[in-house]
C-alpha positions in Angstrom: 17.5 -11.9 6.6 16.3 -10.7 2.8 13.3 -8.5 2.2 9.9 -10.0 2.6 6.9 -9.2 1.2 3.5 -10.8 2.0 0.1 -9.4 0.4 -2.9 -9.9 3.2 -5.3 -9.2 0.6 -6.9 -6.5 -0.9 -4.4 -3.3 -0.5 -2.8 -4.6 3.0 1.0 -6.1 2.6 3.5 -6.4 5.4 7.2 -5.9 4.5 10.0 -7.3 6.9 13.4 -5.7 6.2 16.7 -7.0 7.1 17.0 -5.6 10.9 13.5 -7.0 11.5 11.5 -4.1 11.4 8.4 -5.1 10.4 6.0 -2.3 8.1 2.2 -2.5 7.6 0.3 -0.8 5.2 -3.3 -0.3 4.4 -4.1 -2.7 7.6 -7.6 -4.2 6.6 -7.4 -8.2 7.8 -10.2 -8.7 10.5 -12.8 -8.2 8.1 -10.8 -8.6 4.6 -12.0 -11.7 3.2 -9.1 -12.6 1.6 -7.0 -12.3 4.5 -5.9 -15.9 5.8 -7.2 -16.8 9.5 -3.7 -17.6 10.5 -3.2 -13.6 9.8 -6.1 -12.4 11.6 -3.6 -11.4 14.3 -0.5 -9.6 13.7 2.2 -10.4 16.2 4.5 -7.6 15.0 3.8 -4.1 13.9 6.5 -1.8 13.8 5.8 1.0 11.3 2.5 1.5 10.2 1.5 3.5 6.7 -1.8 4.3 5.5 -3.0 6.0 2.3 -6.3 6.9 3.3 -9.3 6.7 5.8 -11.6 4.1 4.1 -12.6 1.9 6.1 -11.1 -1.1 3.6 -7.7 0.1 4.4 -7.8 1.6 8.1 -10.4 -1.4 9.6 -7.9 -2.4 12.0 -5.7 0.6 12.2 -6.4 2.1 15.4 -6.8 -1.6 17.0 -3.2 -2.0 16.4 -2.0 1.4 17.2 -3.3 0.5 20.8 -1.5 -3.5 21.1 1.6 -2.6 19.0 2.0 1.4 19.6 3.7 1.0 15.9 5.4 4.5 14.3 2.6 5.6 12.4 3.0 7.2 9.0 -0.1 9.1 7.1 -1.1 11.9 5.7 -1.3 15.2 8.3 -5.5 14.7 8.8 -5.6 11.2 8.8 -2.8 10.6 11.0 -3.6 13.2 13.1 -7.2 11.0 13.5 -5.4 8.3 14.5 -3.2 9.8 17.3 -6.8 10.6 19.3 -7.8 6.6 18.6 -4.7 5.6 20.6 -1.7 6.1 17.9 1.6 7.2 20.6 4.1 7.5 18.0 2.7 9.6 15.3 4.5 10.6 12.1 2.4 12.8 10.1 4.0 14.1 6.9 2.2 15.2 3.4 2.6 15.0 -0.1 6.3 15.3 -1.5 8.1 14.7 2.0 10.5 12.1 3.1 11.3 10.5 6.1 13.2 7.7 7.1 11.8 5.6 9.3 12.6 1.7 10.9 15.7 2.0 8.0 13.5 2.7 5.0 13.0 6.3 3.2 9.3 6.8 3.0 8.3 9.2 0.8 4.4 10.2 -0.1 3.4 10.8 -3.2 0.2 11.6 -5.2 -3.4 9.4 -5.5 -5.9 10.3 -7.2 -9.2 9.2 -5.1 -11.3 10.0 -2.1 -10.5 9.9 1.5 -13.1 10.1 3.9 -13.4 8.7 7.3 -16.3 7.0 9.0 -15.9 7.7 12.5 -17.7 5.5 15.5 -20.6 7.8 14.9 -21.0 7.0 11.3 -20.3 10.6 10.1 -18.0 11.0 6.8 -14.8 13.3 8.1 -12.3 15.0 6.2 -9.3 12.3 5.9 -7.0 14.6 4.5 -5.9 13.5 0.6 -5.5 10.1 -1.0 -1.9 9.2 -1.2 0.9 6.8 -2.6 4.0 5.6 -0.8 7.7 5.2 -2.3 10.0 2.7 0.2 13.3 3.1 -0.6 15.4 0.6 1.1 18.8 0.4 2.6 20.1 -2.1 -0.4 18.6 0.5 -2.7 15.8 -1.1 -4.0 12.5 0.6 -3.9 8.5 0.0 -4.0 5.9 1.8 -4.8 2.1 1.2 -3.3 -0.3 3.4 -5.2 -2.7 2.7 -2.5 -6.0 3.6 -4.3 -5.8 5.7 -7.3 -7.3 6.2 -11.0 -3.8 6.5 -13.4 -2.4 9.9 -13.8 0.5 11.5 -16.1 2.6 12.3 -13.3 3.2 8.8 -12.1 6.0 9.2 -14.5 7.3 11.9 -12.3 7.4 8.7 -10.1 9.7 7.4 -12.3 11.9 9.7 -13.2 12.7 10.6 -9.1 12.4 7.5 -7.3 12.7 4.7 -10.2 10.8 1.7 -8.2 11.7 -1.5 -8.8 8.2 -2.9 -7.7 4.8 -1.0 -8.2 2.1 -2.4 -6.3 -0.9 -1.4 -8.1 -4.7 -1.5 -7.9 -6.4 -3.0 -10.7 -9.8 -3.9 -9.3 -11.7 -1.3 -11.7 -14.8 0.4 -10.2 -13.6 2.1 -7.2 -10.0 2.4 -8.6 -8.4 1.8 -11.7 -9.1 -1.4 -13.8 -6.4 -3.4 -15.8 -6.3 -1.1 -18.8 -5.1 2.1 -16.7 -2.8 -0.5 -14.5 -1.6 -1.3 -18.3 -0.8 2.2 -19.4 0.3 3.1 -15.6 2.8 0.6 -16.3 4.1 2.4 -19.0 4.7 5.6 -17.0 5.9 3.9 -14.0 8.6 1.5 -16.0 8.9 -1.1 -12.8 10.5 -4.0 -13.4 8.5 -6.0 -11.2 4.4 -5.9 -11.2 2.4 -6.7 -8.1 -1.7 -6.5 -8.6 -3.4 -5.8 -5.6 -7.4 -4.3 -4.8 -9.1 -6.6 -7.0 -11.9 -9.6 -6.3 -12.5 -9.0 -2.8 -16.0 -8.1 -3.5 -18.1 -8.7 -6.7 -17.7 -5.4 -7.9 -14.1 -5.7 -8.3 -14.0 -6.8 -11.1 -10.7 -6.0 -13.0 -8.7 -9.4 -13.8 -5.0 -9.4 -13.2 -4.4 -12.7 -15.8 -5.0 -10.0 -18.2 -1.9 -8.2 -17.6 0.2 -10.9 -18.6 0.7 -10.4 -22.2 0.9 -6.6 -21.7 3.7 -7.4 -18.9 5.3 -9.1 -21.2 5.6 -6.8 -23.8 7.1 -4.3 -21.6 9.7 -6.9 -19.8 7.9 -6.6 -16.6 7.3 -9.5 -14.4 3.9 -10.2 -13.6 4.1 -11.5 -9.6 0.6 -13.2 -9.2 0.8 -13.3 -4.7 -1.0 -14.9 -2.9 -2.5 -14.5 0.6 -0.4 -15.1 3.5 2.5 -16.2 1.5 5.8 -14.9 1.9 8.0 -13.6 -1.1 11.7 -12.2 -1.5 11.9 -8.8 -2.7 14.3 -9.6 -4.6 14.8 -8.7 -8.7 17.1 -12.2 -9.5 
């Protein structure tokens, strides 16, 4: 079985791997408009990663920590969060670290954004930083998923350590960064493979992927335009 990515919408992809481990991140789909219906339920969750506690990327976290008991990957707080909403198998790590888990080297790097947690009682709690993740699979491929993030120098130091292949990046503008930072991120990062995520689920969203096409281009990056609920290869043929 080959790599498989599928976007969900928004920030929230699921990647199955060739033992048929099955990764989650950023799981927002009861509530994610862009999420297909036919999605709406997961029927496998074996490793879950978040980047941070808004509620547009944890929405159904703790729902499927309770069905699936997935390993759950996070930053220290925000993981920590999750392990008294039901998470069994929790794998808190921080900034820096590796760990392999499910077959894939996970390792978190930097995001420049907030990351605070509505709780049932609708007080803001310290989430713990924004992060990124690097996947590093068994083939030797790798992906980056900036979860939310303005663009920074050192996503070059991204580069020059881990070299991903695909950079999953937001591009929305308002809340993150917009298609002219996802430009010159592109430049830093150097992936050969460009996958737009965080944009036109809600009005203000406003940054337009088709816009990175001629700058994608120029830089011999392809431009992968998903779409929701549709399966792709990782693959760089």
């Amino acid at each position: 079985m080959p790599i498989m990515l599928t976007w969900l919408g928004h920030s929230t992809f699921r990647i199955e791997i060739e033992n048929g481990t099955t990764f989650l991140i950023d799981p927002w789909i009861t509530q994610n408009p862009l999420c297909p219906e036919a999605e709406k339920h997961q029927r496998r969750v074996d490793v879950l990663l978040v980047t941070h506690g808004h509620g547009d990327h944890i929405g159904d976290a703790a729902a499927i920590c309770r069905e699936h008991q997935p390993k759950v990957v996070g930053i220290f707080e925000l993981a920590t969060w999750l392990g008294s909403k039901g998470a069994k198998n929790v794998l808190a790590m921080n900034k820096g670290g590796t760990q392999e888990v499910g077959g894939v080297k996970i390792t978190m790097v930097h995001a420049v954004h907030s990351c605070g947690i509505q709780d049932d009682d609708g007080k803001i709690i310290y989430g713990g930083e924004a992060c990124g993740y690097v996947l590093t699979f068994a083939n030797g491929m790798s992906l980056y998923h900036a979860g939310d993030t303005a663009v920074f120098s050192d996503m070059r130091i991204i580069h020059d350590l881990y070299h991903p292949d695909f950079a999953l990046l937001p591009v929305g503008d308002h809340f993150t960064m917009g298609v002219r930072e996802a430009e010159y991120a592109c430049r830093l990062l150097q992936p050969k493979v460009l996958v737009p995520m965080h944009f036109g689920t809600f009005p203000v969203l406003t940054g337009d992927p088709e816009k990175l096409s001629p700058v994608t281009e120029e830089q011999g990056i392809a431009l992968w335009k998903m779409i929701p609920g549709v399966r792709r290869e990782l693959t760089l043929k």
